[in-house]
C-alpha positions in Angstrom: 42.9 -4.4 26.7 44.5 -5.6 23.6 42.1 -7.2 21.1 43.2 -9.7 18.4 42.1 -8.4 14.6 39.3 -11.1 14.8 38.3 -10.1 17.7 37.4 -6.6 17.2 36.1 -7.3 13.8 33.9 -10.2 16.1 32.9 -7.6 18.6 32.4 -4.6 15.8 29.7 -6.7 14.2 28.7 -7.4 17.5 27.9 -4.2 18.2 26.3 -3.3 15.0 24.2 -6.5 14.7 23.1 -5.1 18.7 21.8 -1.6 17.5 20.6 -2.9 14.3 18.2 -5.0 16.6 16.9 -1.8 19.1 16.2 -0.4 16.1 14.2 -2.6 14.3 11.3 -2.0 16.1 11.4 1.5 15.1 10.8 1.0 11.6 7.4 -0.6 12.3 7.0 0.9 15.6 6.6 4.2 17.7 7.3 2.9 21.0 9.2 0.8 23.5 6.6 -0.7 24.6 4.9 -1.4 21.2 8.5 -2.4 19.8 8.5 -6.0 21.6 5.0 -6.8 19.5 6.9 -7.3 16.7 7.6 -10.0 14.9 8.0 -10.9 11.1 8.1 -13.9 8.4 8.4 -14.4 4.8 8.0 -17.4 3.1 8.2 -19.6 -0.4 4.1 -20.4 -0.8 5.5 -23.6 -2.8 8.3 -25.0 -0.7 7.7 -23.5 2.6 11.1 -22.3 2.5 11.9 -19.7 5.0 13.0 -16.3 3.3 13.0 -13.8 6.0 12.4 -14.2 10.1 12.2 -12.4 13.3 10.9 -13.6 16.4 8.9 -15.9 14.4 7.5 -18.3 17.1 6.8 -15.4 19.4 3.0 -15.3 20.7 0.9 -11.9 20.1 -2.3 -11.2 19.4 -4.1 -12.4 16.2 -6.5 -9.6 16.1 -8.7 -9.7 12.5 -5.8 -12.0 11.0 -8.4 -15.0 13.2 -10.9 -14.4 10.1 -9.0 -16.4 8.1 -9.2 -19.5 10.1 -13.3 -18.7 10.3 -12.9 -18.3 6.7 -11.0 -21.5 6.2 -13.3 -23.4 7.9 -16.4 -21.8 5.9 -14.6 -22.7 2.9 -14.5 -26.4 4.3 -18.1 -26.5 4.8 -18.7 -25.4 1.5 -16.7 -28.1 0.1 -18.4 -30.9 2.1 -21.8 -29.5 1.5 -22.5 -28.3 4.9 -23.4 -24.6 3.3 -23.9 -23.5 -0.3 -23.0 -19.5 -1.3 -26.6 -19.2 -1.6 -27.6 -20.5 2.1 -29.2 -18.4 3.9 -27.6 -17.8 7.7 -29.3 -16.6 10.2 -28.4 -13.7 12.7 -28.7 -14.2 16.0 -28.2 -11.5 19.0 -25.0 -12.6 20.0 -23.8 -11.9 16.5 -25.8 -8.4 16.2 -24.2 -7.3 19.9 -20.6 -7.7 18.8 -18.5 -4.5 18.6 -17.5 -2.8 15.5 -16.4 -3.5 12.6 -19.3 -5.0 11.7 -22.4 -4.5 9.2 -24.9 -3.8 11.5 -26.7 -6.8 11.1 -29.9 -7.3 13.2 -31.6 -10.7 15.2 -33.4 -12.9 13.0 -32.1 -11.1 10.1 -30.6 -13.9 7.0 -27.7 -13.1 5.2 -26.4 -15.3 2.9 -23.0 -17.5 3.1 -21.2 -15.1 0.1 -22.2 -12.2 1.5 -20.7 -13.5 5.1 -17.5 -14.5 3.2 -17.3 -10.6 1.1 -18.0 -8.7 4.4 -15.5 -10.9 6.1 -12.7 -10.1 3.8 -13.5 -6.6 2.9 -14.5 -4.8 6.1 -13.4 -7.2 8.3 -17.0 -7.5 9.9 -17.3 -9.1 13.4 -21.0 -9.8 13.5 -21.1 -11.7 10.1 -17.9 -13.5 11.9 -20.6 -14.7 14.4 -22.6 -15.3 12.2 -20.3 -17.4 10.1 -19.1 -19.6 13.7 -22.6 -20.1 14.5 -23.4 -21.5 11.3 -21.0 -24.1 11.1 -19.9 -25.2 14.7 -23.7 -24.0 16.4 -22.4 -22.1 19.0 -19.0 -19.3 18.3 -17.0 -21.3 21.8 -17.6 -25.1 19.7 -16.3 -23.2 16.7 -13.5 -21.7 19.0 -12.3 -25.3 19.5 -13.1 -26.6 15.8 -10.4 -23.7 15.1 -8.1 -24.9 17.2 -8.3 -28.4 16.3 -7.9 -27.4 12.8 -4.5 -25.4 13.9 -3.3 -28.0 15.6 -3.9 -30.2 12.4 -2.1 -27.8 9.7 0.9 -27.8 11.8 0.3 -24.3 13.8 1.5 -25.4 17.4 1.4 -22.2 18.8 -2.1 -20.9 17.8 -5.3 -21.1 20.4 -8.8 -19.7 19.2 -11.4 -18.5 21.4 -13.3 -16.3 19.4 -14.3 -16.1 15.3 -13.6 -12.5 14.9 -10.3 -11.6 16.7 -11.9 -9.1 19.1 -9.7 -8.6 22.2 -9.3 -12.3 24.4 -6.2 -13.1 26.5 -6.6 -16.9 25.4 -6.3 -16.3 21.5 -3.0 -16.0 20.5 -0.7 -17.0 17.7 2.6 -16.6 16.3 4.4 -15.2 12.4 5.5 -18.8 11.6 1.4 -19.9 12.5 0.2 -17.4 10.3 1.8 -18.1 7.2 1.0 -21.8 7.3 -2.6 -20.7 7.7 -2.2 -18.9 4.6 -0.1 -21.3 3.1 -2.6 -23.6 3.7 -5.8 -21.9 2.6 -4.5 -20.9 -0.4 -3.5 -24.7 -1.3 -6.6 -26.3 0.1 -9.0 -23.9 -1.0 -7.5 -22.2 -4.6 -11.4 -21.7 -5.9 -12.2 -19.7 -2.8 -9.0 -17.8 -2.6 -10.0 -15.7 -4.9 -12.0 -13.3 -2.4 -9.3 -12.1 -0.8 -8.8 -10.0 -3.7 -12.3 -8.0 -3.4 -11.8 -4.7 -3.5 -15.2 -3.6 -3.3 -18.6 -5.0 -2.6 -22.3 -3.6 -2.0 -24.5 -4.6 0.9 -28.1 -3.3 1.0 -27.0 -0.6 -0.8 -23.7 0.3 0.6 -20.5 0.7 -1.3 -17.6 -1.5 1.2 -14.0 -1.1 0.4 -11.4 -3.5 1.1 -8.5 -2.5 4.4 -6.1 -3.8 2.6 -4.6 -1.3 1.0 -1.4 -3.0 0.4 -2.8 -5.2 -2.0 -4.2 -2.4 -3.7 -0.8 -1.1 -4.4 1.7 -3.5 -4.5 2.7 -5.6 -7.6 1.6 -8.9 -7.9 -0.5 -8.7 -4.3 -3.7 -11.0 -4.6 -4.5 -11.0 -0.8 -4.9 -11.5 2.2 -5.9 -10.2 5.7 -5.5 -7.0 7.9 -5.5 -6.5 11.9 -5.8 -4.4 14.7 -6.5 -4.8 17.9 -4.3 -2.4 20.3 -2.5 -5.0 22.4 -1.4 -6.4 19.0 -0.9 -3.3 17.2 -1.2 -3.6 13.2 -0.8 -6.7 11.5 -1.1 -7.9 8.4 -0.4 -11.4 5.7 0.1 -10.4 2.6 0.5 -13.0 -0.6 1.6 -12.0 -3.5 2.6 -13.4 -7.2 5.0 -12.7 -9.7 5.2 -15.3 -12.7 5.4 -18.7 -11.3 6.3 -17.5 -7.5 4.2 -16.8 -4.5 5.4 -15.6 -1.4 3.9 -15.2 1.6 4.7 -12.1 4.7 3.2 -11.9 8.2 4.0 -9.1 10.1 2.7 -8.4 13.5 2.6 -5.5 15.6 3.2 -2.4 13.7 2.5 1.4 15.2 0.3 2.5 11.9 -1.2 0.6 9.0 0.6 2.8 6.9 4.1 1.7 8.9 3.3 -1.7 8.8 2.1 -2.0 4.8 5.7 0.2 3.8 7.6 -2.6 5.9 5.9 -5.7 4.1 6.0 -4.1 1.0 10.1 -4.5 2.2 10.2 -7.7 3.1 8.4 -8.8 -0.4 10.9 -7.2 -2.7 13.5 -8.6 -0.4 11.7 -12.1 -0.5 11.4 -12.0 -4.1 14.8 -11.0 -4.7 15.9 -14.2 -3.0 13.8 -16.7 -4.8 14.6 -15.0 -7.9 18.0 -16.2 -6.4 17.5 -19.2 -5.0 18.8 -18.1 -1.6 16.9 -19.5 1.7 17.3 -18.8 5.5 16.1 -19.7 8.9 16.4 -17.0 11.6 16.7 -17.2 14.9 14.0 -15.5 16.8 17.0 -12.5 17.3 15.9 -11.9 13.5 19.5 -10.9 13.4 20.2 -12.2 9.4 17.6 -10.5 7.9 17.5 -6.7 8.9 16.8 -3.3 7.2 19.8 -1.6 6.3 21.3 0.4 9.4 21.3 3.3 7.4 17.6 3.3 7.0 17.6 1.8 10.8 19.2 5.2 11.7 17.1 7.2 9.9 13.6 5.7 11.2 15.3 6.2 14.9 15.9 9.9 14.7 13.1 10.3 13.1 10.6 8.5 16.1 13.2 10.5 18.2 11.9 13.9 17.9 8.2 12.9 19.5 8.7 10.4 22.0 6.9 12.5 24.7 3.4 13.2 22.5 3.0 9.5 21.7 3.7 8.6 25.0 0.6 11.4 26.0 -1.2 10.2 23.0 -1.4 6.6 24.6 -2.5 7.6 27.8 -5.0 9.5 26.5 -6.9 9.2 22.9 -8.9 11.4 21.6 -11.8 9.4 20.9 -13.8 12.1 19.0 -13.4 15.9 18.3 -16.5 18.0 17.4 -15.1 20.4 15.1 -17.0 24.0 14.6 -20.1 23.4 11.8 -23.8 22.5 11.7 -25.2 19.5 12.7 -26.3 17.0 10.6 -28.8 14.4 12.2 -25.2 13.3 13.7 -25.0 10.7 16.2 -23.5 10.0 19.5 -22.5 6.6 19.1 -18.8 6.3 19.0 -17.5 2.8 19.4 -15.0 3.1 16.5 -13.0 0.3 14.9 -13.1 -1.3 18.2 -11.2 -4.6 16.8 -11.5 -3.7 13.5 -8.9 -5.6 10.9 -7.3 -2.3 9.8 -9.0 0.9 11.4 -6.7 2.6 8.5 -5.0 5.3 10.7 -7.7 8.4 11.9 -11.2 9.0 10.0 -13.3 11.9 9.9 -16.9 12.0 10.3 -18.8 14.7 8.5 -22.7 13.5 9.0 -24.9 10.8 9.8 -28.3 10.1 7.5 -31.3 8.2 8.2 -30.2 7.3 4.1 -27.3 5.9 2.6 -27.1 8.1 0.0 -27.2 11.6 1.1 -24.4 10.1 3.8 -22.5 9.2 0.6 -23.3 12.9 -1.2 -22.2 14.2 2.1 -18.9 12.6 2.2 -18.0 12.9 -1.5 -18.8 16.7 -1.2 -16.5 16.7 1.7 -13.9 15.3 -0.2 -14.2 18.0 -2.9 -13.4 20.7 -0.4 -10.7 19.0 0.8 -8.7 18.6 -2.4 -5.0 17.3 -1.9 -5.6 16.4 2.0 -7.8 13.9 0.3 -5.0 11.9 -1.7 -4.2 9.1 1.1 -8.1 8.9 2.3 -11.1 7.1 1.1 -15.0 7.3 1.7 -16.2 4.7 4.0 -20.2 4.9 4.8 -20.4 3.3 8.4 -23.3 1.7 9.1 -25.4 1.9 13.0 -28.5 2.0 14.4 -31.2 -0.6 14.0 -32.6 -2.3 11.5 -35.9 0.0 11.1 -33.8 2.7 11.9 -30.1 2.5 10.4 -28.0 5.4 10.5 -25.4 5.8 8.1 -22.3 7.9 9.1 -20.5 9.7 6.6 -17.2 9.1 7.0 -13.3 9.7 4.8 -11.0 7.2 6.7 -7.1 6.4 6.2 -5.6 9.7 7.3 -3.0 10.3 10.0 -3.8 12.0 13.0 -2.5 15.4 11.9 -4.2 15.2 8.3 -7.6 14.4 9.9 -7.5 17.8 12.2 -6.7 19.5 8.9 -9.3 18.3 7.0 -11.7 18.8 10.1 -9.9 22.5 10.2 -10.8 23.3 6.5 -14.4 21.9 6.7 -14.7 23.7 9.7 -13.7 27.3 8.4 -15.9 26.3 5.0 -19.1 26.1 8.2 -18.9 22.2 7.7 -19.7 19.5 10.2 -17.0 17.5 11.2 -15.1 15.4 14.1 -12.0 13.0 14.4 -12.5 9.4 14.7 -9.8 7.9 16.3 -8.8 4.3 15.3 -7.2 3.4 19.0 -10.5 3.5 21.1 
């Protein structure tokens, strides 16, 4: 068939513009199936303008990114007076029960407003997210709806609550487009308060808690704001950030690792950035056809998720949910409901202890780390709290490792007579 010059060129690009798009998904994600989770914006924090899109009105799962609505509207009842940073909340058992990430917080126990708010935006914790709902709508279902209503009223058409934390609910979904006005939003509405979404660190009761976002920890001008994970989302993430006199704004949802998902905002930022810096705007379709990687980098990411389709596929079917590697015990516990919707689980952990103390769990876990040398570069100390009240136990844990560096480290502790299993961030 004989084919006009415009036409070939038309069905050329065609063609390109048709494998750029199977590809996409493998930048940010390891599977077929995961690859139709994802979904991506970027916009001027100022104008609104739309810098970047794909599939932007397409409905996943919030996961953790639903803390920043409970946020939002803590920060509202701080303005009106309904709470103070200093009020005292109360914990009640429906908080206490909910599943990790959260601080281990006990019934009857108070904790006050800015510690709800630091533990909220650091380790992403779903009891003080109970405890939070409970405390301004009475019950976490009426502060289901108030979230809702307060979507509905910033523009988010495609967002329903039913829960204050994110944890897994077929009801509660949202899109990219939803996302960023939240954030838009919040970060307008509430400047003063906007500022603790760039804690890094904050002690509880004597524990040290880090931050998940560890884009914001590396990436110029990044202020903020929210991680998540729940695995019928996969990893998502809103990131603000500032250079000079221009803010931007990314969601993206549904990314096979944190680290995956961070490298491809951290992508779409300098890309967004270079087009303010320009003046350049664009709407995309939900194709997210105008705005792709480079195909050479495309083509790269494919053969490179090409050589292990098979072992993720195994690997989804069946986690490992912990791996008791040769060494002593040490008081270690049995409880192992890890990161079950936790904002950012951070990739694989390792557990080397738990302590009736928080600081021998600490010693324990910065002495692993010493052993472990250069494995340690990408991973971080992160004391886990569990138990009760009158009987915490604190888990000594290094988190932010893939799969493969976690056996190692477990491997090295191991041959040094160390205690050590895997904690796996999927179950």
């Amino acid at each position: 068939m004989h084919l006009s010059r415009t036409g070939f060129l038309s069905s050329l690009r065609s063609g390109l513009m048709g494998l750029a798009l199977a590809l996409t998904g493998l930048l940010v994600t390891a599977s077929p199936a995961a690859a139709g989770r994802y979904a991506s914006i970027v916009i001027d924090a100022d104008s609104g303008a739309i810098l970047h899109a794909a599939n932007p009105d397409t409905r996943s799962y919030p996961a953790s990114l639903t803390k920043v609505m409970t946020l939002f509207l803590m920060f509202d009842a701080l303005d009106s007076g309904q709470l103070r940073m200093d009020s005292k909340l109360t914990v009640s058992a429906h908080a206490s029960a909910q599943s990790p990430s959260k601080l281990g917080l006990e019934p009857g126990e108070h904790i006050s407003a800015e510690q709800v708010i630091l533990a909220l935006v650091t380790k992403s914790a779903n009891d003080a997210a109970v405890v939070a709902a409970e405390a301004v709508g009475g019950t976490e279902a009426n502060f289901a709806q108030l979230m809702t209503r307060k979507a509905r009223a910033l523009g988010m058409k495609n967002t329903t609550y039913r829960n204050a934390s994110g944890l897994p609910d077929a009801g509660q979904m949202s899109t990219v487009r939803d996302q960023a006005t939240l954030a838009r939003a919040l970060i307008r509405e509430h400047p003063g308060h906007y500022k603790y979404f760039s804690t890094r660190q904050f002690n509880y009761e004597g524990q040290t808690i880090s931050t998940h976002n560890r884009l914001m920890l590396r990436y110029p001008g990044a202020d903020g704001i929210k991680t998540g994970y729940i695995h019928a989302s996969g990893f998502n993430l809103i990131s603000s950030a500032k250079r000079g006199e221009k803010r931007i704004i990314g969601v993206v949802f549904g990314g096979a690792t944190g680290a995956s998902r961070d490298k491809h905002m951290g992508q779409l930022l300098d890309k967004g950035f270079a087009q303010v810096k320009r003046g350049q705007t664009v709407e995309v379709a939900d194709s997210g056809a105008d705005e792709l990687p480079d195909v050479d980098d495309l083509v790269s990411a494919a053969k490179s998720a090409k050589a292990k389709p098979a072992i993720a596929e195994k690997k989804a079917k069946a986690p490992v949910k912990a791996v008791a590697m040769r060494g002593p015990s040490a008081k270690d516990d049995d409880d192992d409901d890890d990161a079950v919707g936790d904002a950012d689980p951070s990739g694989w952990a390792i557990q080397v202890g738990a302590f009736g103390e928080y600081k021998p769990a600490h010693k324990a876990a910065t002495d692993a780390a010493k052993k472990l040398g250069g494995l340690i570069s990408k991973g971080s100390i992160d004391i886990d709290k569990a138990g009760s009240k009158a009987k915490p136990v604190y888990r000594a844990r290094i988190s932010g490792f893939t799969e493969d560096q976690a056996r190692s480290a477990c491997k090295r502790l191991g041959r040094a007579g160390k205690n050590c299993k895997l904690v796996n961030p999927n179950t």
